[in-house]
HTML snippet that shows the backbone in 3Dmol.js (N, CA, C, O; Angstrom):
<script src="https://3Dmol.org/build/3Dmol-min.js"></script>
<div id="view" style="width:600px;height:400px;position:relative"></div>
<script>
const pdb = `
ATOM      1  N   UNK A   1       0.837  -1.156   0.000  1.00  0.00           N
ATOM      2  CA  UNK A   1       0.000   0.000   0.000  1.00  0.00           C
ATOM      3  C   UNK A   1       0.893   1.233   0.000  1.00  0.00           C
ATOM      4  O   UNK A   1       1.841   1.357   0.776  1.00  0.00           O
ATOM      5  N   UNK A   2       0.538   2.151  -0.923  1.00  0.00           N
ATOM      6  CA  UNK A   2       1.304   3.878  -0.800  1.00  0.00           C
ATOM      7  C   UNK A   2       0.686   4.170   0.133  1.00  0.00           C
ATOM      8  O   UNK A   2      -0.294   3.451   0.329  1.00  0.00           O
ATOM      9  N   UNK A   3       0.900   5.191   1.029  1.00  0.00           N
ATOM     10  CA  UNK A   3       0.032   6.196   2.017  1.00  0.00           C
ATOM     11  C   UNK A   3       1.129   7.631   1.557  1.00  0.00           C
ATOM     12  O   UNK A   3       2.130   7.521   0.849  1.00  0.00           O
ATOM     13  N   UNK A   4       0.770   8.539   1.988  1.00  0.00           N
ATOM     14  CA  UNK A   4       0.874   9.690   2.126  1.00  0.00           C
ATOM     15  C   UNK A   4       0.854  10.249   3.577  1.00  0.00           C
ATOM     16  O   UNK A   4       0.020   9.869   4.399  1.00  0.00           O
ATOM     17  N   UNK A   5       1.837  11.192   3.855  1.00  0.00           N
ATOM     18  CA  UNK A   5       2.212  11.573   5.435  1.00  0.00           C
ATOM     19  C   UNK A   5       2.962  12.057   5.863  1.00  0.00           C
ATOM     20  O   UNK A   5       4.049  11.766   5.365  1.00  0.00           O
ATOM     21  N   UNK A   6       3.005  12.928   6.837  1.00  0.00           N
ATOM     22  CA  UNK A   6       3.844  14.260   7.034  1.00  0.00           C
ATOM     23  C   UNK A   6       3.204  15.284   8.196  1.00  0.00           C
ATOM     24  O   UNK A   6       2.331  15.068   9.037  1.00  0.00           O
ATOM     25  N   UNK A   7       3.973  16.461   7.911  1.00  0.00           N
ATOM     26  CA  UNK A   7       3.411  17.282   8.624  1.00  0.00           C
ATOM     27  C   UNK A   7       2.419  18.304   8.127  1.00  0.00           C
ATOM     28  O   UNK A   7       1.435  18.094   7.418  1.00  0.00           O
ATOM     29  N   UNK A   8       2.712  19.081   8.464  1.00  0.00           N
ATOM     30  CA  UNK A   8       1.092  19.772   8.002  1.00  0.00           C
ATOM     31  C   UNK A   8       1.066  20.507   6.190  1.00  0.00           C
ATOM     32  O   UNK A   8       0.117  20.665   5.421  1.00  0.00           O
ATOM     33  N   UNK A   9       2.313  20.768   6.058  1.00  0.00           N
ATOM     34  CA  UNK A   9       2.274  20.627   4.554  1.00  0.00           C
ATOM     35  C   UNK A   9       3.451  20.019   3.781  1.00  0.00           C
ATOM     36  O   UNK A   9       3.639  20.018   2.564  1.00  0.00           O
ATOM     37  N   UNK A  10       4.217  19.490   4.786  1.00  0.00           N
ATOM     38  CA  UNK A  10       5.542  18.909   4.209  1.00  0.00           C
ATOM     39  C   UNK A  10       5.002  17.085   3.934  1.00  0.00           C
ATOM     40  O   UNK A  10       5.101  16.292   4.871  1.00  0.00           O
ATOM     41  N   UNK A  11       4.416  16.604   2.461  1.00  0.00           N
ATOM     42  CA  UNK A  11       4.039  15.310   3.222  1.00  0.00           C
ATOM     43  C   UNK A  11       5.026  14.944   2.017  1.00  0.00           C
ATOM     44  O   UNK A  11       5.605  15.666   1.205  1.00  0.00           O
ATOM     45  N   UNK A  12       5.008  13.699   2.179  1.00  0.00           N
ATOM     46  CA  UNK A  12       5.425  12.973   1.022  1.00  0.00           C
ATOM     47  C   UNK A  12       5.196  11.330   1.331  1.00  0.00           C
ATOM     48  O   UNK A  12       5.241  10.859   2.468  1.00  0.00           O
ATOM     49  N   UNK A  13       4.934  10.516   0.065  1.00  0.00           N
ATOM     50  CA  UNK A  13       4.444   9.426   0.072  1.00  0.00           C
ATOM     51  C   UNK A  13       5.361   8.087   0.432  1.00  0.00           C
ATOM     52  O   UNK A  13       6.391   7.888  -0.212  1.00  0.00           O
ATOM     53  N   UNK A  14       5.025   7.345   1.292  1.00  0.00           N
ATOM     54  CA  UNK A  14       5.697   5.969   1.526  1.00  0.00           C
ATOM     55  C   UNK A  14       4.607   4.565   1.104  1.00  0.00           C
ATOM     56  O   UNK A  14       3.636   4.546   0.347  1.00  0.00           O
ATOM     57  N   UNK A  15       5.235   3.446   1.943  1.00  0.00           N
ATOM     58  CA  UNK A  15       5.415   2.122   1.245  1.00  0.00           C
ATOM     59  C   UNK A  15       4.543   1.550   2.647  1.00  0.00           C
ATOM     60  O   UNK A  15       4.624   2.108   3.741  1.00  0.00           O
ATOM     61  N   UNK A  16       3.870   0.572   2.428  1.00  0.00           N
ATOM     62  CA  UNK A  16       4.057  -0.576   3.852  1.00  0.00           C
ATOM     63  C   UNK A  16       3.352  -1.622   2.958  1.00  0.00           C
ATOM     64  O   UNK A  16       2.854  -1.482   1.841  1.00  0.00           O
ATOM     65  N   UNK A  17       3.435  -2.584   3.663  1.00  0.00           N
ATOM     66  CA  UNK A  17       3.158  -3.773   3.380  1.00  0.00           C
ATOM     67  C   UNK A  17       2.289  -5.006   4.352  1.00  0.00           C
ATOM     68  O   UNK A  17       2.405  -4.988   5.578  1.00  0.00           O
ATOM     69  N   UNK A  18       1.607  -5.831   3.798  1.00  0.00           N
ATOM     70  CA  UNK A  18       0.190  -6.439   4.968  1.00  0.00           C
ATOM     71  C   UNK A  18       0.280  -7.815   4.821  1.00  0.00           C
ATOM     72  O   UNK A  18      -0.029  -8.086   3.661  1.00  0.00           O
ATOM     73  N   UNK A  19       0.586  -8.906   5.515  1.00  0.00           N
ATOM     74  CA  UNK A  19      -0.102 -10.501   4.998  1.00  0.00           C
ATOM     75  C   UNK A  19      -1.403 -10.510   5.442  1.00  0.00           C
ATOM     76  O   UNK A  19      -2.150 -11.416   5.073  1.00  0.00           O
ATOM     77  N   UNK A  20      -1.747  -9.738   6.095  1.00  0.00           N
ATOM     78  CA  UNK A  20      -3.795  -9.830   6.209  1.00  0.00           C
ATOM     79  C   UNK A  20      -4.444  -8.926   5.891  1.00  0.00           C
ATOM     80  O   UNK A  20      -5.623  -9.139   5.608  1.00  0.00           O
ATOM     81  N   UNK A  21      -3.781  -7.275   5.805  1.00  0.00           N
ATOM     82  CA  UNK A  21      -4.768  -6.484   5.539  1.00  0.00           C
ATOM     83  C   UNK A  21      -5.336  -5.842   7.114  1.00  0.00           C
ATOM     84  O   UNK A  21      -6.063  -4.848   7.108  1.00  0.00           O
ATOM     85  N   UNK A  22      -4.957  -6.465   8.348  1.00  0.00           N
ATOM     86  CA  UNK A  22      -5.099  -5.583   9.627  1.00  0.00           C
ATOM     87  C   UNK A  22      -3.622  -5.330  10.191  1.00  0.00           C
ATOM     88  O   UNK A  22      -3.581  -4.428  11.028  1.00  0.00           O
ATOM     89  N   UNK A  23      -2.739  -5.778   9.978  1.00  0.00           N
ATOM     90  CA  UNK A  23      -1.341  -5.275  10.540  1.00  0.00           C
ATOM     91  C   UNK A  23      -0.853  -4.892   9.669  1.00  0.00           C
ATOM     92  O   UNK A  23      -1.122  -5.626   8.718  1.00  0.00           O
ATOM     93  N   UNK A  24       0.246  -3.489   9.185  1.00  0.00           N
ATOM     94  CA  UNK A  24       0.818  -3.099   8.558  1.00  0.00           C
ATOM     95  C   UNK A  24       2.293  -2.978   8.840  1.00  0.00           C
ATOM     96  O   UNK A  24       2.654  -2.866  10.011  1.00  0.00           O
ATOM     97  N   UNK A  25       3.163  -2.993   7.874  1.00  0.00           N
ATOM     98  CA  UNK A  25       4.690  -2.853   8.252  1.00  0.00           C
ATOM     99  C   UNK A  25       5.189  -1.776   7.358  1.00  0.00           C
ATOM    100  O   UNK A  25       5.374  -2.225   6.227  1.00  0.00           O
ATOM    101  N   UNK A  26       5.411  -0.786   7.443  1.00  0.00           N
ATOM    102  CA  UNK A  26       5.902   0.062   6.891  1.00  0.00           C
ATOM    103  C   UNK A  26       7.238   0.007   6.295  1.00  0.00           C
ATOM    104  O   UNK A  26       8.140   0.042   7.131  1.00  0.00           O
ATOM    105  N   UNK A  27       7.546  -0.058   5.266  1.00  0.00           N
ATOM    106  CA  UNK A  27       8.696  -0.090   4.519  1.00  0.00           C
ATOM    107  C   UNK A  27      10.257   0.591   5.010  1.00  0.00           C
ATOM    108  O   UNK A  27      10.404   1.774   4.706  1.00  0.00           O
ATOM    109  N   UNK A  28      11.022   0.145   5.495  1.00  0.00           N
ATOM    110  CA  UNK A  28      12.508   0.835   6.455  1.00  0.00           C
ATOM    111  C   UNK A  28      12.939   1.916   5.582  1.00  0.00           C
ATOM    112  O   UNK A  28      13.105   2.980   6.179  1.00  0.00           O
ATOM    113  N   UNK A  29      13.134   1.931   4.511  1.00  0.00           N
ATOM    114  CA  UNK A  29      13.149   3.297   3.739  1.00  0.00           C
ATOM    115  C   UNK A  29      12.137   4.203   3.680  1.00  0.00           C
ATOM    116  O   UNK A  29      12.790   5.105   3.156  1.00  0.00           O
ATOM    117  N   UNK A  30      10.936   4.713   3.824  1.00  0.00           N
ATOM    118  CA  UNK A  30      10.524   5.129   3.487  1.00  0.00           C
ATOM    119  C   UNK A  30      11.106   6.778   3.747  1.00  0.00           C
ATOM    120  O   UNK A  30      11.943   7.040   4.610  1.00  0.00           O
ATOM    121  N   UNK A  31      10.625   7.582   3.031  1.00  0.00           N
ATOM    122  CA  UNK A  31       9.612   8.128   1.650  1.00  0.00           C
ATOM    123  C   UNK A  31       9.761   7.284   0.834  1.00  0.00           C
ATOM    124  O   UNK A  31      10.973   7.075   0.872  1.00  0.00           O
ATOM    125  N   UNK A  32       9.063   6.226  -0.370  1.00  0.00           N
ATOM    126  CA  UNK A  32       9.555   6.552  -1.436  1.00  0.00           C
ATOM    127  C   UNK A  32       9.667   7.347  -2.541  1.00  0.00           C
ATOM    128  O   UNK A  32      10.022   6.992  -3.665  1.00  0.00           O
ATOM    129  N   UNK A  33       9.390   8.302  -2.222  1.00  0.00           N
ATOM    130  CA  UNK A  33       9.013   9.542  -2.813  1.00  0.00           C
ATOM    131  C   UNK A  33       8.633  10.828  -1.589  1.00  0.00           C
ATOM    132  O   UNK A  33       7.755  11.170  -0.796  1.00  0.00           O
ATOM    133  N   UNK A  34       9.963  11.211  -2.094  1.00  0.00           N
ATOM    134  CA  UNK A  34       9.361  12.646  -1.266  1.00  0.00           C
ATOM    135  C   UNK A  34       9.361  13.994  -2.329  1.00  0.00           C
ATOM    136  O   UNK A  34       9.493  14.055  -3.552  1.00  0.00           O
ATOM    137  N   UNK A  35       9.172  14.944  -1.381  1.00  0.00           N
ATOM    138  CA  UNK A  35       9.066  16.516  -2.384  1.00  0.00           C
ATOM    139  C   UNK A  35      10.631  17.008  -2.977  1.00  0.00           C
ATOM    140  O   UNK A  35      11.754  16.668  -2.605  1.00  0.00           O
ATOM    141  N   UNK A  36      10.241  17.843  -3.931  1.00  0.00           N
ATOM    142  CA  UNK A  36      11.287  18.552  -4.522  1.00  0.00           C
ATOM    143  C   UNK A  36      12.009  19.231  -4.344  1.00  0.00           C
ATOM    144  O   UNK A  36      12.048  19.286  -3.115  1.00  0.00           O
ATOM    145  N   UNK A  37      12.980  20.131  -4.864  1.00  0.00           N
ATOM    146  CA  UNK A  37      13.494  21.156  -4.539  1.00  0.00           C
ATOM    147  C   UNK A  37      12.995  22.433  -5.035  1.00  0.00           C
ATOM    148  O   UNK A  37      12.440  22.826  -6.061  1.00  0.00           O
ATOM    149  N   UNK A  38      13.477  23.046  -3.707  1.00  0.00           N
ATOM    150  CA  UNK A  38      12.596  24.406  -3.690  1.00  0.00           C
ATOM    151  C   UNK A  38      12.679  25.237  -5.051  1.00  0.00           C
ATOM    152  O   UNK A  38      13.678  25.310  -5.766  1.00  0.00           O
ATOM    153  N   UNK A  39      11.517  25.815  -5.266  1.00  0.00           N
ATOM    154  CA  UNK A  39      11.037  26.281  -6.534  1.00  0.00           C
ATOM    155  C   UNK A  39      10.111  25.614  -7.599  1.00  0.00           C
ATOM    156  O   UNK A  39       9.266  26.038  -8.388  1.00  0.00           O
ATOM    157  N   UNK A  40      10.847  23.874  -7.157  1.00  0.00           N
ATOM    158  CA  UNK A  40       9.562  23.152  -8.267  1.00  0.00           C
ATOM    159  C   UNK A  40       8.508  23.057  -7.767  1.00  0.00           C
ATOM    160  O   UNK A  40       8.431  23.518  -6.628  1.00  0.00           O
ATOM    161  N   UNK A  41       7.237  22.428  -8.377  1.00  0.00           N
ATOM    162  CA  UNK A  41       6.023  22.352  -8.744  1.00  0.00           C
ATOM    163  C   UNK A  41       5.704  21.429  -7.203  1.00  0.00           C
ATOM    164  O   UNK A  41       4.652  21.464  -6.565  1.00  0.00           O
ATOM    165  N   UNK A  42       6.763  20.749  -6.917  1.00  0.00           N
ATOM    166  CA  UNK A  42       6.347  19.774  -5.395  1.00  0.00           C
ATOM    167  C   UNK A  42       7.372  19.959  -4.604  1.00  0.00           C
ATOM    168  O   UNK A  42       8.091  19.078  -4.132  1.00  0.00           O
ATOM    169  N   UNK A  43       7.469  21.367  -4.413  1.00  0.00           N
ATOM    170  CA  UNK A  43       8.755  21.353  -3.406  1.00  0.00           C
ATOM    171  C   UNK A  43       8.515  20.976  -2.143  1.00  0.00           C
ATOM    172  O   UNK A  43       9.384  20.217  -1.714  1.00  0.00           O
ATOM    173  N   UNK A  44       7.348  21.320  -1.124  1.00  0.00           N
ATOM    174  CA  UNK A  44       7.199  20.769  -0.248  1.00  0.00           C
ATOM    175  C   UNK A  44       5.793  19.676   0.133  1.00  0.00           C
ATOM    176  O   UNK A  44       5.516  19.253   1.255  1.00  0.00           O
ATOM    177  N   UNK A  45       5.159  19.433  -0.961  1.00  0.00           N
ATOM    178  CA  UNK A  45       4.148  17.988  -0.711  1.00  0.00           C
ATOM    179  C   UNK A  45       4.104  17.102  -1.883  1.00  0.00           C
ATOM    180  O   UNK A  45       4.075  17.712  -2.952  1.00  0.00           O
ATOM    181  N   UNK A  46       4.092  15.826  -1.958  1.00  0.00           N
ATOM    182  CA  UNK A  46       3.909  14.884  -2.710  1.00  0.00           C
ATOM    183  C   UNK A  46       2.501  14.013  -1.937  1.00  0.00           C
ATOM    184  O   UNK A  46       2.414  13.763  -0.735  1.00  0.00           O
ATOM    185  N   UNK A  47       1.894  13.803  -2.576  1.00  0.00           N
ATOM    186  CA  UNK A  47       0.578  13.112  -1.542  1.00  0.00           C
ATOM    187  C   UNK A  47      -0.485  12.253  -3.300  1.00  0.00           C
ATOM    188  O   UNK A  47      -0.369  11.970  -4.493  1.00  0.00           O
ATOM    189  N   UNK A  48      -1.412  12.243  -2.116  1.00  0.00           N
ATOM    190  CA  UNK A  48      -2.672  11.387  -3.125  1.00  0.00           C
ATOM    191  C   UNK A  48      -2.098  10.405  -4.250  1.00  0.00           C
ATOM    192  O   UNK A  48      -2.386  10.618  -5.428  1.00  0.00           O
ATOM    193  N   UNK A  49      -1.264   9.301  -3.872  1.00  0.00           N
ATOM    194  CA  UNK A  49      -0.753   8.732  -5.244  1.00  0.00           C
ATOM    195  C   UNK A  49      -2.039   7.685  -5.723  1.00  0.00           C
ATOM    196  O   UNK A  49      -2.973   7.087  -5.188  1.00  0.00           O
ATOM    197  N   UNK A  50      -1.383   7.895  -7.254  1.00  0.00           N
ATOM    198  CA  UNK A  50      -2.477   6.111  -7.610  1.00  0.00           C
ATOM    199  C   UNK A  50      -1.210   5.321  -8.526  1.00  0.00           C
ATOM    200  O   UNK A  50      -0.260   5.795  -9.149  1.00  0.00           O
ATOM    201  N   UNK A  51      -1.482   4.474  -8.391  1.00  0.00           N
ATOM    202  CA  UNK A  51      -0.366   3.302  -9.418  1.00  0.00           C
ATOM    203  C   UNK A  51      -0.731   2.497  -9.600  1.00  0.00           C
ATOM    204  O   UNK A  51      -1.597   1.871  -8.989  1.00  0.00           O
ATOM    205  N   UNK A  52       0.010   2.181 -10.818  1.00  0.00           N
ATOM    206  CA  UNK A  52      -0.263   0.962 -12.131  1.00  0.00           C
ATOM    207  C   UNK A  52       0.815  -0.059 -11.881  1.00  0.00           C
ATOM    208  O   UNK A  52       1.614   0.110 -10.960  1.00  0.00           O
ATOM    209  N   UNK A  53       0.875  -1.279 -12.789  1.00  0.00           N
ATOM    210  CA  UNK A  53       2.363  -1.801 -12.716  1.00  0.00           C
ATOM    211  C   UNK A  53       1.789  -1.824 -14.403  1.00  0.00           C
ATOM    212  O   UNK A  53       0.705  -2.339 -14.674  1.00  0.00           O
ATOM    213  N   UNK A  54       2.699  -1.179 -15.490  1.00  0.00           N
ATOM    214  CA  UNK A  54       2.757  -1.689 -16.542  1.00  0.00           C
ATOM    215  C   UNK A  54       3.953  -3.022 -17.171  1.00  0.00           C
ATOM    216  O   UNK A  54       5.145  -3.313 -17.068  1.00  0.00           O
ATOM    217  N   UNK A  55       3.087  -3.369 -17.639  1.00  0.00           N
ATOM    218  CA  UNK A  55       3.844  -4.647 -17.996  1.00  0.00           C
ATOM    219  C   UNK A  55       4.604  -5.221 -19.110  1.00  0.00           C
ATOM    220  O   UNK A  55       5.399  -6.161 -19.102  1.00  0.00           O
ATOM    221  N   UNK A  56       4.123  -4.320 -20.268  1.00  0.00           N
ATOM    222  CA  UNK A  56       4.934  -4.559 -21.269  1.00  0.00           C
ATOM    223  C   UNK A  56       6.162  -3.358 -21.623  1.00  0.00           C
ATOM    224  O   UNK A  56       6.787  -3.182 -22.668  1.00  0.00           O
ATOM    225  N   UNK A  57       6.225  -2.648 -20.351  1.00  0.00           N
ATOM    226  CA  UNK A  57       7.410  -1.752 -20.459  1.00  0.00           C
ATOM    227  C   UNK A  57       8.284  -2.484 -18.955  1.00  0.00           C
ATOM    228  O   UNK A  57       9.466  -2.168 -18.824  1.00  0.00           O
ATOM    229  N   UNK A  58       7.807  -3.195 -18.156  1.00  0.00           N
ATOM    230  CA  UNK A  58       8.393  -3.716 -17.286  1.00  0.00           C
ATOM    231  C   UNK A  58       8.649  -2.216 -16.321  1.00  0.00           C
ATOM    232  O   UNK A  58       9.724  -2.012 -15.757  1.00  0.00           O
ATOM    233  N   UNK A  59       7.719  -1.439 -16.265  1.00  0.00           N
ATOM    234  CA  UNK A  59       7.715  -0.293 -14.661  1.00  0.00           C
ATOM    235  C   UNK A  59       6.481  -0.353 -14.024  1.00  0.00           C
ATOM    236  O   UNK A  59       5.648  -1.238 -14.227  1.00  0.00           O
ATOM    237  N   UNK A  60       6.339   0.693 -13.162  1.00  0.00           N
ATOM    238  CA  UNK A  60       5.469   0.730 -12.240  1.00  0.00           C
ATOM    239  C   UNK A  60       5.826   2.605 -13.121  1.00  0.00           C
ATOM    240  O   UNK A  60       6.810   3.035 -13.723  1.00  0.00           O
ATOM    241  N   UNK A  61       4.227   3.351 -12.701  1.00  0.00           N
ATOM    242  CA  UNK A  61       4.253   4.328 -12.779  1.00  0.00           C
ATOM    243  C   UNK A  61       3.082   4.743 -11.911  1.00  0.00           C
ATOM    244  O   UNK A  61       2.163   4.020 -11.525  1.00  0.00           O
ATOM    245  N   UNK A  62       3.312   6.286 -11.624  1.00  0.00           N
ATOM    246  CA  UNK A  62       2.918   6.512 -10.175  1.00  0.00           C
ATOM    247  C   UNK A  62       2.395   8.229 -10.806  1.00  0.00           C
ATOM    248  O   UNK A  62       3.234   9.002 -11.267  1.00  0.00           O
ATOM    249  N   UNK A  63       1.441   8.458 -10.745  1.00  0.00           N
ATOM    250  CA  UNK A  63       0.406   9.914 -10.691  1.00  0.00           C
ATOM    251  C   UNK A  63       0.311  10.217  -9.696  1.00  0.00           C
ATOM    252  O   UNK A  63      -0.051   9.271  -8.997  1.00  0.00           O
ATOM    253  N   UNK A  64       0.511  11.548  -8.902  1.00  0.00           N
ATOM    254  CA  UNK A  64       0.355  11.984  -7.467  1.00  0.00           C
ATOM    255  C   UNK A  64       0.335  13.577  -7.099  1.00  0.00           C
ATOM    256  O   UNK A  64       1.439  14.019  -7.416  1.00  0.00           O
ATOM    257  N   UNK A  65      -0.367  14.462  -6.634  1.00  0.00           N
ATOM    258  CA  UNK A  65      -0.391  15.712  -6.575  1.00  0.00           C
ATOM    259  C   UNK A  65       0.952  16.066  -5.782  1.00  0.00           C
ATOM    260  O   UNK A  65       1.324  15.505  -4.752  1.00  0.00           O
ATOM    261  N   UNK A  66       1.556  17.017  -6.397  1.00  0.00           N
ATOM    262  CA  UNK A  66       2.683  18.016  -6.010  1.00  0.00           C
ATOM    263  C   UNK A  66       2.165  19.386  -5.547  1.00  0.00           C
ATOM    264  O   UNK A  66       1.213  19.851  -6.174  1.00  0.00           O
ATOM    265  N   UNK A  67       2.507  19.852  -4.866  1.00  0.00           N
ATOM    266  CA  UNK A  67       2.233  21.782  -4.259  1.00  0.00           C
ATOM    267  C   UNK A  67       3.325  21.881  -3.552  1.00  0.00           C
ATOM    268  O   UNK A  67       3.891  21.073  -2.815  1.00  0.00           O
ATOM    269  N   UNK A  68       3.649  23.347  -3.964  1.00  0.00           N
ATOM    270  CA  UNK A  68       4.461  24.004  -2.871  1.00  0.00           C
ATOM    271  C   UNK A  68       3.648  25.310  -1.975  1.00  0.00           C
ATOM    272  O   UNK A  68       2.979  26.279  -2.334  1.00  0.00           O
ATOM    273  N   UNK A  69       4.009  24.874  -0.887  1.00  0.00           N
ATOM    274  CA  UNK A  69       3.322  25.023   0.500  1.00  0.00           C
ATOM    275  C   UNK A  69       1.745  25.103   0.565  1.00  0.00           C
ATOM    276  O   UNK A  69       1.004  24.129   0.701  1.00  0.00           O
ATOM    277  N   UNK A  70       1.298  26.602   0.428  1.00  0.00           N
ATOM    278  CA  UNK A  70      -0.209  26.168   0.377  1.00  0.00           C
ATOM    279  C   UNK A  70      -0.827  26.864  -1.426  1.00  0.00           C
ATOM    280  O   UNK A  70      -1.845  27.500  -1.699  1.00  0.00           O
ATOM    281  N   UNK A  71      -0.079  26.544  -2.014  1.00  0.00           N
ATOM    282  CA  UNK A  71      -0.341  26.693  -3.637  1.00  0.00           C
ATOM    283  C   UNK A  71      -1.494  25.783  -4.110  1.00  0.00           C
ATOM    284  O   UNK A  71      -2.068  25.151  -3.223  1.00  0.00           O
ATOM    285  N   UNK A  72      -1.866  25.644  -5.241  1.00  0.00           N
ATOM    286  CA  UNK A  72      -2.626  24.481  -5.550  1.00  0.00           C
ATOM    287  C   UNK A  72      -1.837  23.434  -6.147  1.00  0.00           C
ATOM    288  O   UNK A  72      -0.759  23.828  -6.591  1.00  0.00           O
ATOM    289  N   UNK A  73      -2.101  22.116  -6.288  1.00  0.00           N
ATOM    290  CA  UNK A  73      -1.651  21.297  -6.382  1.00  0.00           C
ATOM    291  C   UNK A  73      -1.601  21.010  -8.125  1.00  0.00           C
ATOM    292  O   UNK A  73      -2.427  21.280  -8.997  1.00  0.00           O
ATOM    293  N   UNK A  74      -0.609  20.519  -8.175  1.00  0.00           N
ATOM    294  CA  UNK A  74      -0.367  19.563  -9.625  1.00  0.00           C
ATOM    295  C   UNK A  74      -0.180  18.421  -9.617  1.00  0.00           C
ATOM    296  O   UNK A  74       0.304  17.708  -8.738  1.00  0.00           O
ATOM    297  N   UNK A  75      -0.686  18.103 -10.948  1.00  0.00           N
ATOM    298  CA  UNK A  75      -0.596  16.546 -10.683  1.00  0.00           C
ATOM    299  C   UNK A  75       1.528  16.053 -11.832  1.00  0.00           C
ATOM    300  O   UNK A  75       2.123  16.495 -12.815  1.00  0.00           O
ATOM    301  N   UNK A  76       1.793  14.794 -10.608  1.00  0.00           N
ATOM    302  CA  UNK A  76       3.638  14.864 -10.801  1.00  0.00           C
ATOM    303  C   UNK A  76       3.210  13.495 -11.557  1.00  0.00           C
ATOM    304  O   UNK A  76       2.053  13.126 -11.756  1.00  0.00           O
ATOM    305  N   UNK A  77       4.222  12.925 -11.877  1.00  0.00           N
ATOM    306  CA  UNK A  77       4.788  11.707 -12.468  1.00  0.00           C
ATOM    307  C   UNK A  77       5.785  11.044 -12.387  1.00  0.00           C
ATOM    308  O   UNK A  77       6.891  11.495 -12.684  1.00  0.00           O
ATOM    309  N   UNK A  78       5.596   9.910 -11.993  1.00  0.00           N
ATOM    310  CA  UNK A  78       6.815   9.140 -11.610  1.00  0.00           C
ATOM    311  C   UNK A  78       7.172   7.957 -11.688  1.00  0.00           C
ATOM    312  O   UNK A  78       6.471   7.308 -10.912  1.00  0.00           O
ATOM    313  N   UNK A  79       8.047   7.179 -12.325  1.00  0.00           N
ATOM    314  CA  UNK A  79       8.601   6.000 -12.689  1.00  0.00           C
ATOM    315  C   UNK A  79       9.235   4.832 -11.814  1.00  0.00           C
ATOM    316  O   UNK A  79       9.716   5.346 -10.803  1.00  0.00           O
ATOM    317  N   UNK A  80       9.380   3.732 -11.820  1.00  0.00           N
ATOM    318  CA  UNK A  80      10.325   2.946 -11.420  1.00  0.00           C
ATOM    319  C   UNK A  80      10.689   1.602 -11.934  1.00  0.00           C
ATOM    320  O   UNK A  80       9.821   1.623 -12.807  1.00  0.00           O
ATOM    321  N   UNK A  81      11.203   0.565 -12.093  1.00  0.00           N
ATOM    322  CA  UNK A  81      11.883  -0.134 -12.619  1.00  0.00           C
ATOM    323  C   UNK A  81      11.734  -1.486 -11.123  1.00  0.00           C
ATOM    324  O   UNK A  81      12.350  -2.531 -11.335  1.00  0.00           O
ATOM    325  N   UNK A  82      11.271  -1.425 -10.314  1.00  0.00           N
ATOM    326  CA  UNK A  82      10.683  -1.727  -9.228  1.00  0.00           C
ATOM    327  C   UNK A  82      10.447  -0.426  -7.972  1.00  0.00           C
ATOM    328  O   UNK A  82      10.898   0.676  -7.662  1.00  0.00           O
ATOM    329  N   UNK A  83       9.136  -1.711  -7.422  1.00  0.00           N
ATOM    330  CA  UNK A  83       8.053  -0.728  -6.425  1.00  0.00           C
ATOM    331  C   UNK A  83       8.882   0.254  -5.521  1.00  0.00           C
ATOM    332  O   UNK A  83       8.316   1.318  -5.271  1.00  0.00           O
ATOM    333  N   UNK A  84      10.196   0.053  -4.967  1.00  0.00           N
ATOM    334  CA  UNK A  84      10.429   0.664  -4.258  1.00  0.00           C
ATOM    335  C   UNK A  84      11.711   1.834  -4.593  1.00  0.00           C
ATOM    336  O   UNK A  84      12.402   2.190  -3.638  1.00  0.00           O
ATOM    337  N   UNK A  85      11.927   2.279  -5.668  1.00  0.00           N
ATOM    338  CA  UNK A  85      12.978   2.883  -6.291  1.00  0.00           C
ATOM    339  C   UNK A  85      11.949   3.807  -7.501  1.00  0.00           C
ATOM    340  O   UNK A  85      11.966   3.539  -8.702  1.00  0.00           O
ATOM    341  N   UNK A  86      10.965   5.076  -6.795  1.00  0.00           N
ATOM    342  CA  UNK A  86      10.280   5.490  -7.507  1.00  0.00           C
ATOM    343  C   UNK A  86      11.317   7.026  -8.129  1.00  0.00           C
ATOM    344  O   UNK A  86      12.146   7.525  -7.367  1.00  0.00           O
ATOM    345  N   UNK A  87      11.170   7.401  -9.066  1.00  0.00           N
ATOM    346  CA  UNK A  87      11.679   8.928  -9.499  1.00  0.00           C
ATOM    347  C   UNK A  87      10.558   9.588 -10.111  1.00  0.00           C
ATOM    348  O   UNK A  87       9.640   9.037 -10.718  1.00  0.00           O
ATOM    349  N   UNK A  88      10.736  11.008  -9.865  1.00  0.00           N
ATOM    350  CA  UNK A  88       9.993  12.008 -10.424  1.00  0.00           C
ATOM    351  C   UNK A  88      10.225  12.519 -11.855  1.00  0.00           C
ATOM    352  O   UNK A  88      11.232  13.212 -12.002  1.00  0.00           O
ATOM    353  N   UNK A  89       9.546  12.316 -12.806  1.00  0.00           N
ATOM    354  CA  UNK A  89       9.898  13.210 -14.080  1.00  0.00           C
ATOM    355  C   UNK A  89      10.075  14.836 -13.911  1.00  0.00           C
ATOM    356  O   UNK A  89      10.346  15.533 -14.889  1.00  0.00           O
TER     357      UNK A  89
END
`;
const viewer = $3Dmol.createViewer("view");
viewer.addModel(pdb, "pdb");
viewer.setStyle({}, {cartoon: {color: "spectrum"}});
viewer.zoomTo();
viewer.render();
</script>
């Protein structure tokens, strides 16, 4: 499961993982994805993700709103080559 989480506008998205669906383990790296550097489009939130695994390119790709501080949000894009090694375009 992605979640999203942080402080009050600094969030950025992590990882956990369930064998039932009531206990969760949160991934030892997490963010996998955090915000940008200051000036871009997600400098300080990455949140709301959704993801795919495509399969005939062999990635995972990841849609998720970016804002810096209390701006409106854009929607970011982001790749990986496996689930836990996401990058931002």
């Amino acid at each position: 499961m992605f979640y999203s989480g942080g402080s009050y506008i600094e969030w950025q998205i992590g990882y956990a993982i369930s064998e039932d669906g009531s206990e969760w383990e949160k991934y030892i790296n997490n963010p996998v994805l955090s915000y940008g550097n200051a000036g871009d489009y997600d400098a300080t939130n990455v949140s709301h993700c959704s993801v795919i695994r495509d399969t005939i390119n062999n990635q995972y790709k990841m849609w998720y709103v970016g804002a810096q501080s209390d701006e409106s949000g854009h929607i970011g894009y982001a790749t990986a080559p496996d689930i836990l090694n996401v990058h931002s375009q």
